[in-house]
C-alpha positions as CSV (number, residue, x, y, z in Angstrom):
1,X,150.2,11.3,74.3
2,X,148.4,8.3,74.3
3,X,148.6,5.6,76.9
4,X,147.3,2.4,77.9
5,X,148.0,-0.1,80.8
6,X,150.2,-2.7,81.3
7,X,150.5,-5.3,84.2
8,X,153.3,-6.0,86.5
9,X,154.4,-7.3,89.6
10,X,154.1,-5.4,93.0
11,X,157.9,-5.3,93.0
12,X,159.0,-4.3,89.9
13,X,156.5,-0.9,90.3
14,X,158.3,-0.9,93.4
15,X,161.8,-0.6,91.5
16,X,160.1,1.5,89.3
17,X,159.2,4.1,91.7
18,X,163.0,3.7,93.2
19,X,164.8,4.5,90.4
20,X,162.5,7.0,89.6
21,X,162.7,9.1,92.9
22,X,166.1,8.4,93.0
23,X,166.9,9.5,89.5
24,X,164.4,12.5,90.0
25,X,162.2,11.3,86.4
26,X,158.8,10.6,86.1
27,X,158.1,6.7,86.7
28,X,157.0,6.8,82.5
29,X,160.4,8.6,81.9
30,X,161.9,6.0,83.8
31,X,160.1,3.1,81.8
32,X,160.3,4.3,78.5
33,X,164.5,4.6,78.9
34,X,164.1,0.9,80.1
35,X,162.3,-0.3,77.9
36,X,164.6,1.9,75.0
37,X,167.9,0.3,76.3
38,X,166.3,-3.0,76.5
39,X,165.6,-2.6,72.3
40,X,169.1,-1.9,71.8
41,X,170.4,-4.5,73.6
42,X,168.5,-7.2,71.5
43,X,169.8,-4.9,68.7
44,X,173.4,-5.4,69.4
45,X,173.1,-8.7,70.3
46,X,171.1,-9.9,67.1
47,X,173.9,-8.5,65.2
48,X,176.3,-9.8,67.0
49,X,175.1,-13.3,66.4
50,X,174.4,-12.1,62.7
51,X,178.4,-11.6,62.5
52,X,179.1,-14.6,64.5
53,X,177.4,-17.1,61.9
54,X,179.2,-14.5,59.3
55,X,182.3,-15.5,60.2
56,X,181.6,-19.1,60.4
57,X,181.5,-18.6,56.5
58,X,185.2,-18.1,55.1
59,X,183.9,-16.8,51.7
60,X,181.3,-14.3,53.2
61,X,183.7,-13.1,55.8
62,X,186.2,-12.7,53.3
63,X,184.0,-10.3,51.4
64,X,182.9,-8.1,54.3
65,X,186.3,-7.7,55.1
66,X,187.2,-6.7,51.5
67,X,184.0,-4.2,51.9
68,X,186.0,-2.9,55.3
69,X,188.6,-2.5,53.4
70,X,187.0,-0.3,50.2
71,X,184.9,2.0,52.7
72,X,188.2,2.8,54.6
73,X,189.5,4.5,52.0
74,X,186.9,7.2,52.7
75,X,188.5,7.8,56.2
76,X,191.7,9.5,54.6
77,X,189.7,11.9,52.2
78,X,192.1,14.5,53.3
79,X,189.4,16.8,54.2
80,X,189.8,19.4,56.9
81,X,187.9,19.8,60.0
82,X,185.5,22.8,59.6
């Protein structure tokens, strides 16, 4: 695997090498979930915001829900569980 180096403060290696001892993952282990829960954060939030200014939009959010609506149908397909 490729790797390069990054800079950080004293402390936060510090941290780093807490949670990893602690948690009993490699410090790079430990970063790389970080750093991985960190992207879906921004995820979920930018969509939240994306549905926020949605809703601000009576015609638009009048539509999605209409699209809720149709794609629900495909819930009660009346298909048994394998």
């Amino acid at each position: 695997m490729a790797s390069t180096t990054v800079r950080i403060r004293r402390e936060t290696k510090q941290m780093l090498e807490r949670i990893a001892n602690q948690t009993g993952q490699k410090t790079q282990e430990v970063l790389d979930n970080a750093i991985e829960a960190y992207r879906r954060r921004i995820f979920l939030e930018q969509a939240n915001q994306a549905y926020a200014l949605l809703k601000q939009d009576a015609d638009r959010w009048a539509e999605e829900l209409a699209e809720r609506k149709a794609w629900a149908i495909t819930l009660s397909d009346d298909l048994k569980d394998a």
